[in-house]
N, CA, C and O atoms as a MOPAC input file, in Angstrom:
PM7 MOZYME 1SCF
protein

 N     19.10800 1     5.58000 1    -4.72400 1
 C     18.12900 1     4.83100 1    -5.47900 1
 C     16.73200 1     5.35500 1    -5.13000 1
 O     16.35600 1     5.32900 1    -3.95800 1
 N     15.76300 1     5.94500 1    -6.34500 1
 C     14.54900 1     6.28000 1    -5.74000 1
 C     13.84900 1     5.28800 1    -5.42000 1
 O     14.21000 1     4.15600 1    -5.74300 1
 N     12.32400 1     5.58400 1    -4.48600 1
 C     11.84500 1     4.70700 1    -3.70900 1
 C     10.71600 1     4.34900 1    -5.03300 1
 O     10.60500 1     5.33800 1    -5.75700 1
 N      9.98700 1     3.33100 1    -5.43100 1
 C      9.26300 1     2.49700 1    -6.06800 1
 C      7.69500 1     3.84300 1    -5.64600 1
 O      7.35000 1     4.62900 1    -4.76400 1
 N      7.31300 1     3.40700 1    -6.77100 1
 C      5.94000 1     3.85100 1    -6.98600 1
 C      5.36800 1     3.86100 1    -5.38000 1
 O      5.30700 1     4.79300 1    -4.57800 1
 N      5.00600 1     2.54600 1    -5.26200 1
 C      3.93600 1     1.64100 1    -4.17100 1
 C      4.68300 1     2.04300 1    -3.00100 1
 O      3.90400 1     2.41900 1    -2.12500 1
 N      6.28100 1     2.13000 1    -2.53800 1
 C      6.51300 1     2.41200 1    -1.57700 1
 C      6.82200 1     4.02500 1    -1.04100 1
 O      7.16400 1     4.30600 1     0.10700 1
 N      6.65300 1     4.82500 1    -1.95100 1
 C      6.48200 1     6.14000 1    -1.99300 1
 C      5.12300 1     6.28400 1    -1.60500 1
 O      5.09800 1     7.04900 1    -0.64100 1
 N      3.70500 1     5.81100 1    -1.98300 1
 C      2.56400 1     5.75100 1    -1.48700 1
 C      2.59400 1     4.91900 1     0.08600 1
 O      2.32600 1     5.47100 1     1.15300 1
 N      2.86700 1     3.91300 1    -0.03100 1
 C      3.20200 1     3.47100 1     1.51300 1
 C      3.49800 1     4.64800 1     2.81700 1
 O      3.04500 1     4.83900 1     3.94600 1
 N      4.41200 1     5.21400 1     2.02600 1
 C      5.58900 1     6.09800 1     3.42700 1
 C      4.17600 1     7.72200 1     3.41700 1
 O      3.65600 1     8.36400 1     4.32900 1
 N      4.07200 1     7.77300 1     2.00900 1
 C      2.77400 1     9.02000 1     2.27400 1
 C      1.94400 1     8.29700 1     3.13300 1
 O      2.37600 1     8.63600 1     4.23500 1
 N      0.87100 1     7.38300 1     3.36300 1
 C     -0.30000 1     7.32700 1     3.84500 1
 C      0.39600 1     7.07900 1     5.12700 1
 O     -0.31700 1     7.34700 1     6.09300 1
 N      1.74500 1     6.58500 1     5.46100 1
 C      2.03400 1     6.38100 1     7.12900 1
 C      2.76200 1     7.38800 1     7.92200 1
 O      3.24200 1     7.27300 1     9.04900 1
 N      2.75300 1     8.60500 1     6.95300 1
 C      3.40400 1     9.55600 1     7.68900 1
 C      1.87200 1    10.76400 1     7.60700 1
 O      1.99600 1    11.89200 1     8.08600 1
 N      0.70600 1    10.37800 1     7.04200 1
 C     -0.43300 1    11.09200 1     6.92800 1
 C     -1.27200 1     9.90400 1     8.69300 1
 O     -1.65500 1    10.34900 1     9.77500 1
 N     -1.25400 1     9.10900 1     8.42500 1
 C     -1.73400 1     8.16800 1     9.86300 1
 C     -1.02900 1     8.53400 1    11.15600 1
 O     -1.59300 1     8.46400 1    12.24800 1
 N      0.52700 1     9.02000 1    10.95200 1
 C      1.13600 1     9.57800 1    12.01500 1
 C      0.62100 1    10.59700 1    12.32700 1
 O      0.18200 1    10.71700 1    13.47100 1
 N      0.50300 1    11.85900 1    11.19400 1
 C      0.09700 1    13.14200 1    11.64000 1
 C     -1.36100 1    12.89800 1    11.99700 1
 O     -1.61100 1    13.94900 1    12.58700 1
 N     -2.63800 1    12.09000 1    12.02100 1
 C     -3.89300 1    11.95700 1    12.20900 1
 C     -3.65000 1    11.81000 1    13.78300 1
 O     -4.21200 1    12.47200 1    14.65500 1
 N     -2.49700 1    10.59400 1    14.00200 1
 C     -2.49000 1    10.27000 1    15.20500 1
 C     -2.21400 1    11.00700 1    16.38500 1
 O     -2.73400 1    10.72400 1    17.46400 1
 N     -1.23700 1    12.15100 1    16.18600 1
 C     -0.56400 1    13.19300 1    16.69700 1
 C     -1.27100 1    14.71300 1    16.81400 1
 O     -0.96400 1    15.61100 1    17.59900 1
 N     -2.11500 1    14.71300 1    15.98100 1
 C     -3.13600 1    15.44800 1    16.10300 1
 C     -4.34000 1    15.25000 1    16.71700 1
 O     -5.07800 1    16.21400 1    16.91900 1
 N     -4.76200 1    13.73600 1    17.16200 1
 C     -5.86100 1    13.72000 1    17.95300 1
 C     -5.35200 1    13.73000 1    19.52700 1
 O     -6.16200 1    13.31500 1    20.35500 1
 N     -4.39100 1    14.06400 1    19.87000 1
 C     -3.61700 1    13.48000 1    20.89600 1
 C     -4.20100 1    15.08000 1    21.60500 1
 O     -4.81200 1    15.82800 1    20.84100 1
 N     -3.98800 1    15.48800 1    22.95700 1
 C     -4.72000 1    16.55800 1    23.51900 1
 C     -3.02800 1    17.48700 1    23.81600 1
 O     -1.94000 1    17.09100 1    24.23500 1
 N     -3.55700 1    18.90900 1    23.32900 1
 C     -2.51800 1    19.78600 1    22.89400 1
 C     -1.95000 1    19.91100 1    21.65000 1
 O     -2.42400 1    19.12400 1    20.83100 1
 N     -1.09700 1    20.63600 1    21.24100 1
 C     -0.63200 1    21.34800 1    19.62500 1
 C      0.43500 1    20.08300 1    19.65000 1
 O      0.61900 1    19.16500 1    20.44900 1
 N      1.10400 1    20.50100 1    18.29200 1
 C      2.11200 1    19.63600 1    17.54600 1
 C      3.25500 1    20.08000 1    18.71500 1
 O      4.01900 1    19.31900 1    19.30800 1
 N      3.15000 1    21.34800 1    18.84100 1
 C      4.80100 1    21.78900 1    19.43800 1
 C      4.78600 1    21.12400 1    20.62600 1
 O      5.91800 1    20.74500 1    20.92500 1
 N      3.67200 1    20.73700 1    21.68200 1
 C      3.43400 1    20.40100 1    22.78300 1
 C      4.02800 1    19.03300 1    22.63900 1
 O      5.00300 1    18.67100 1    23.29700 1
 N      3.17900 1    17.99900 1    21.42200 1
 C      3.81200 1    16.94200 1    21.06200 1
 C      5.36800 1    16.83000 1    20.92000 1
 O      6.00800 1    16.09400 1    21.67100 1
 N      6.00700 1    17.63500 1    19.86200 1
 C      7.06100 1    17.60500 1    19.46800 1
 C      8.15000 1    17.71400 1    20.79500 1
 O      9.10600 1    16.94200 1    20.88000 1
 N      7.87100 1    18.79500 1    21.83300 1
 C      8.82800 1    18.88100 1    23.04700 1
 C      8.68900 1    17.48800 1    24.16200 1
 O      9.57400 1    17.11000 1    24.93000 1
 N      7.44000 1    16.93100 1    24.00700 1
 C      7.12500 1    15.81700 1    24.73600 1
 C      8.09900 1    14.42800 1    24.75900 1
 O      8.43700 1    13.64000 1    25.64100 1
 N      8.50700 1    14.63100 1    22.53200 1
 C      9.16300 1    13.64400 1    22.81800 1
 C     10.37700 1    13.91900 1    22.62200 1
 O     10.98100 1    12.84800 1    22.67600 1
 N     11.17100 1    14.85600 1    22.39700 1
 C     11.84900 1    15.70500 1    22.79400 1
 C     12.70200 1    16.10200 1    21.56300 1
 O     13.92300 1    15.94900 1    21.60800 1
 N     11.96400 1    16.71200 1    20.23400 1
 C     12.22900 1    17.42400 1    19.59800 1
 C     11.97300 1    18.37400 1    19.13500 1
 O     10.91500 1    18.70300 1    19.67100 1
 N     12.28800 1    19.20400 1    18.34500 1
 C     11.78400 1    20.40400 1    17.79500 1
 C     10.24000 1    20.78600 1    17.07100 1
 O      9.86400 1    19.96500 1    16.23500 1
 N      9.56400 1    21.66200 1    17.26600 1
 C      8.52100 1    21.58000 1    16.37300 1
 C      8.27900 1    21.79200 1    14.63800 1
 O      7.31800 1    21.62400 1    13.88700 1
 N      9.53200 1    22.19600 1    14.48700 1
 C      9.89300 1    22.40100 1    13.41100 1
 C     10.57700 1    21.34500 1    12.11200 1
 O     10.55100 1    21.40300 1    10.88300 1
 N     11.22100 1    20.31700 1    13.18800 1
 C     11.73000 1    18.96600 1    12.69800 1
 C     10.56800 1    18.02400 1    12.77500 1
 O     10.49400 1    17.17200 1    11.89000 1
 N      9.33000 1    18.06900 1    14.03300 1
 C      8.20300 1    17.41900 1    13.50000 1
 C      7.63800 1    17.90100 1    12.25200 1
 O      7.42400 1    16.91200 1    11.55200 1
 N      7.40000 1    18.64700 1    11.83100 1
 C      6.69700 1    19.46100 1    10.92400 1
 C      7.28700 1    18.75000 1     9.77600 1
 O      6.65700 1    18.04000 1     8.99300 1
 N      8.81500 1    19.05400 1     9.73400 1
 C      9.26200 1    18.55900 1     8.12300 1
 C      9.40900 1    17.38100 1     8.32800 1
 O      9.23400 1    16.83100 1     7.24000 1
 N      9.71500 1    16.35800 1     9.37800 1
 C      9.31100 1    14.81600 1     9.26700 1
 C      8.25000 1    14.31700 1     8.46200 1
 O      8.29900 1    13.49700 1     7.54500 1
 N      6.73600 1    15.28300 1     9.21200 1
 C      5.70200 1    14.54800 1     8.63800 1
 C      5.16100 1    15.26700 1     7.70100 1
 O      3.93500 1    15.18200 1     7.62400 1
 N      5.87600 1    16.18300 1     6.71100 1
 C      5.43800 1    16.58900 1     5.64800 1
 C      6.93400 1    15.95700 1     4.73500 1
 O      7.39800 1    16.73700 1     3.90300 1
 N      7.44900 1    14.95200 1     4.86200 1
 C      8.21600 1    14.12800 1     4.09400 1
 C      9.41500 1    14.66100 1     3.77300 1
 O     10.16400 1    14.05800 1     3.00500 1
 N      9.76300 1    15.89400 1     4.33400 1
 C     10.98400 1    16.95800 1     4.28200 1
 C     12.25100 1    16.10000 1     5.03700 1
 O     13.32900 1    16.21700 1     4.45400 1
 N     12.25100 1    15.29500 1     6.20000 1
 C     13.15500 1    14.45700 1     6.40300 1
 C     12.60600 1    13.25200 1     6.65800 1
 O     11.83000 1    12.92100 1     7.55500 1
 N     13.13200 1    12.56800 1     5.69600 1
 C     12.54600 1    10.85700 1     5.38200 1
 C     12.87900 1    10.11400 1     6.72300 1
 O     13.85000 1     9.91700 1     7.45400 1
 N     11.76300 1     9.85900 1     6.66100 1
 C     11.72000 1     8.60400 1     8.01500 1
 C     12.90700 1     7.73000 1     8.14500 1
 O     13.49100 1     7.63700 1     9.22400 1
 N     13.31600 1     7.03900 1     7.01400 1
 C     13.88700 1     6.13200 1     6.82100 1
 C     15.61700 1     6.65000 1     7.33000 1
 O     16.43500 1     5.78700 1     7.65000 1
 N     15.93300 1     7.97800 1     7.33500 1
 C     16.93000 1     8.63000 1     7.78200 1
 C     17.03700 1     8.88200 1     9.04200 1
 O     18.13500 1     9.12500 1     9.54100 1
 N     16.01700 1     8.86400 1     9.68200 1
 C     16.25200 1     9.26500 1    10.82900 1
 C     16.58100 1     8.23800 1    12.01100 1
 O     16.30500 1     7.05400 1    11.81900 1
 N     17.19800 1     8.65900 1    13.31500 1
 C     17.10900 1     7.92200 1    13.84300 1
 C     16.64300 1     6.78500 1    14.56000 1
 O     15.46500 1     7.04700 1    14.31800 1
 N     16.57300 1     5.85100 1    15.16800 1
 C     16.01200 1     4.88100 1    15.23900 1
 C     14.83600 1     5.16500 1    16.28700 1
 O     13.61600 1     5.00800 1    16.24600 1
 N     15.83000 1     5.70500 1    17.35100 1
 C     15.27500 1     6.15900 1    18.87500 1
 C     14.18600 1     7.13600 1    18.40700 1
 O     13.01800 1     6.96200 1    18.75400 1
 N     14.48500 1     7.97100 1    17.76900 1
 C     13.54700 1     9.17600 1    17.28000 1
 C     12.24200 1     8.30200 1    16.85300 1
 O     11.39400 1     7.99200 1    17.68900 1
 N     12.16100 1     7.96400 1    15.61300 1
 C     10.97800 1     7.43500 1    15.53700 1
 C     10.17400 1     5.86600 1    16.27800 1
 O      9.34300 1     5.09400 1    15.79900 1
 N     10.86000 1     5.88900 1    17.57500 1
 C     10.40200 1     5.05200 1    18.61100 1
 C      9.50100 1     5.86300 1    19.23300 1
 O      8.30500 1     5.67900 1    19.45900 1
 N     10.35000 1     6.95800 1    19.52900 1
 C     10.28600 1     7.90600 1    20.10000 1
 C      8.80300 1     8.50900 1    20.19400 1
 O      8.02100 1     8.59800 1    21.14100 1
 N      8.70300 1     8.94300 1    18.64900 1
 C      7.44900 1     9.71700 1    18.14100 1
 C      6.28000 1     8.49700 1    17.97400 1
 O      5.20400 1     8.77000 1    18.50700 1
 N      6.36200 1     7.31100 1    17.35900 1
 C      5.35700 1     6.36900 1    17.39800 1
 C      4.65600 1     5.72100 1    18.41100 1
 O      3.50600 1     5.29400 1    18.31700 1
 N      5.72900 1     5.63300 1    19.84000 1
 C      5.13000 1     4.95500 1    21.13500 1
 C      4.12500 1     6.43200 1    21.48600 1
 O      2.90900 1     6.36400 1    21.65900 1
 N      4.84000 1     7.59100 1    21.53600 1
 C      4.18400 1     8.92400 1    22.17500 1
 C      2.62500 1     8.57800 1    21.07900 1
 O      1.64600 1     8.13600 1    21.68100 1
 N      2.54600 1     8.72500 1    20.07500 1
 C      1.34500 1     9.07200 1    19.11800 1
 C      0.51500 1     8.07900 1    19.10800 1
 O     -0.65000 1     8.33400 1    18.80200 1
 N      0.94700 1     6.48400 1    19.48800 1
 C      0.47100 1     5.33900 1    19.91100 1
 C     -0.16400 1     4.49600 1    18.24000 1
 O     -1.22800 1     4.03600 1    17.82500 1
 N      1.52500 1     4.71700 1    17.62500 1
 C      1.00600 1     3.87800 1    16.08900 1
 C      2.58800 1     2.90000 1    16.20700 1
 O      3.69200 1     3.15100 1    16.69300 1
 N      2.13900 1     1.99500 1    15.66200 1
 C      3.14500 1     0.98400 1    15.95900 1
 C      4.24400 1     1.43900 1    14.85800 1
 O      4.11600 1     1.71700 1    13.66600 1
 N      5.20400 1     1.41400 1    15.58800 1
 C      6.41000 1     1.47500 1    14.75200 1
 C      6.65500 1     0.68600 1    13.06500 1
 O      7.69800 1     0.74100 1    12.41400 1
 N      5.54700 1     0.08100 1    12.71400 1
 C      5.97300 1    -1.19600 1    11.95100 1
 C      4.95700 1    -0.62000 1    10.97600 1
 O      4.64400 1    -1.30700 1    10.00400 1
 N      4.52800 1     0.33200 1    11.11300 1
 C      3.36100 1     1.23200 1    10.14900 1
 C      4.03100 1     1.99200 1     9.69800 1
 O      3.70900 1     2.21900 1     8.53100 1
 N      5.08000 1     2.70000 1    10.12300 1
 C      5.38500 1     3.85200 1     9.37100 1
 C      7.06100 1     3.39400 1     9.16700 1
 O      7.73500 1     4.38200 1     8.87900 1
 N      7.70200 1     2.37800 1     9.23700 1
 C      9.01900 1     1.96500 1     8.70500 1
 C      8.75100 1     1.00000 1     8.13300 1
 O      8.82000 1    -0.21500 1     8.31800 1
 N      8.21800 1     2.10200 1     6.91700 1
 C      7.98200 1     1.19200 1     5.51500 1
 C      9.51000 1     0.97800 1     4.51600 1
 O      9.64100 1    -0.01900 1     3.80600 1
 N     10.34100 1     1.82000 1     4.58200 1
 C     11.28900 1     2.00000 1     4.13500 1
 C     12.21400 1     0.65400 1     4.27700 1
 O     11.99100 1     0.08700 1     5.34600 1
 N     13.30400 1    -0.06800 1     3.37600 1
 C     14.00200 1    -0.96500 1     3.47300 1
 C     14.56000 1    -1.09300 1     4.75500 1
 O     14.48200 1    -1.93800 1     5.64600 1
 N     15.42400 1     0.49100 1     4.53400 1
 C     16.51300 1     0.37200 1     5.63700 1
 C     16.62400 1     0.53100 1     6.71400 1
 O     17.66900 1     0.68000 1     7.34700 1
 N     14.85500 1     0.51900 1     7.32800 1
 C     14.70200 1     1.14200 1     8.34800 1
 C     13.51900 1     0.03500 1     8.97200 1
 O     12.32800 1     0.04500 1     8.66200 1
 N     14.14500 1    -0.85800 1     9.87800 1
 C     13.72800 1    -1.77300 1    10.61000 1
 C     13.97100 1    -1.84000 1    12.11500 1
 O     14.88700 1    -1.26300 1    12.70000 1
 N     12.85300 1    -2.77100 1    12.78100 1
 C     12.58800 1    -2.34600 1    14.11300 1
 C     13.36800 1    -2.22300 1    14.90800 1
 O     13.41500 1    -1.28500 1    15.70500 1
 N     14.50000 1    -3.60100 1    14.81100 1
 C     15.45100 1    -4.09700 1    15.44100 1
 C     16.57900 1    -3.14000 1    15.64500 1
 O     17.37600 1    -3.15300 1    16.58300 1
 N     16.51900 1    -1.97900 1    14.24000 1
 C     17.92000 1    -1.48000 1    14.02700 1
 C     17.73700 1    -0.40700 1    15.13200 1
 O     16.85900 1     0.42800 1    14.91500 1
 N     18.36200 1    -0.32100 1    16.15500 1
 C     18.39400 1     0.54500 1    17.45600 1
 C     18.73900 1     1.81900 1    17.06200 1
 O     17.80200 1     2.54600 1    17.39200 1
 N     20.00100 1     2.75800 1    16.28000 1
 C     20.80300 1     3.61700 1    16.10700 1
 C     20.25400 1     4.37900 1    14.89100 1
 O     20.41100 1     5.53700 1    14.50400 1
 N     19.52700 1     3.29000 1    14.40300 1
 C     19.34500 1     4.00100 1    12.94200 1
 C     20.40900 1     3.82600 1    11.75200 1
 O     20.34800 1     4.03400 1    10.54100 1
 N     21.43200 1     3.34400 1    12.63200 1
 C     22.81400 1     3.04900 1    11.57600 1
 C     23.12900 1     1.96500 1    10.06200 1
 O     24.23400 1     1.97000 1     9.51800 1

């Protein structure tokens, strides 16, 4: 099912607030990306919308939001992807 107008704009401006956030942080993306212990290459297509937030794991984008210091509840705009859900499942 595609995502609604408004929530397609939602998930852009909170995955553009992620990358603002992650970029003011001291050191490169890759520095970031190994910090929280993924690839720099899977950050990259995360936050250029190449793998939807809403897919990914739970831990992962705990992961990346506590490190970048944006609350988790900003950028799981997506239905299926809520705070509680631990696994991502």
């Amino acid at each position: 099912m595609p995502m609604s107008e408004q929530t397609n704009q939602r998930a852009e401006a909170a995955l553009q607030e992620l990358a603002r956030a992650i970029d003011a942080k001291p050191g490169t993306r890759a520095d970031f990306a190994k910090k929280v212990g993924i690839g720099q290459v899977y950050l990259s297509q995360i936050l250029r919308g190449r793998r939807p937030i809403d897919r990914l794991p739970m831990g992962t984008v705990r992961k990346i939001c506590d490190a970048a210091g944006v609350p988790i509840e900003r950028v799981a705009v997506a239905p299926s992807l809520s705070p509680s859900d631990e696994d991502g499942r």
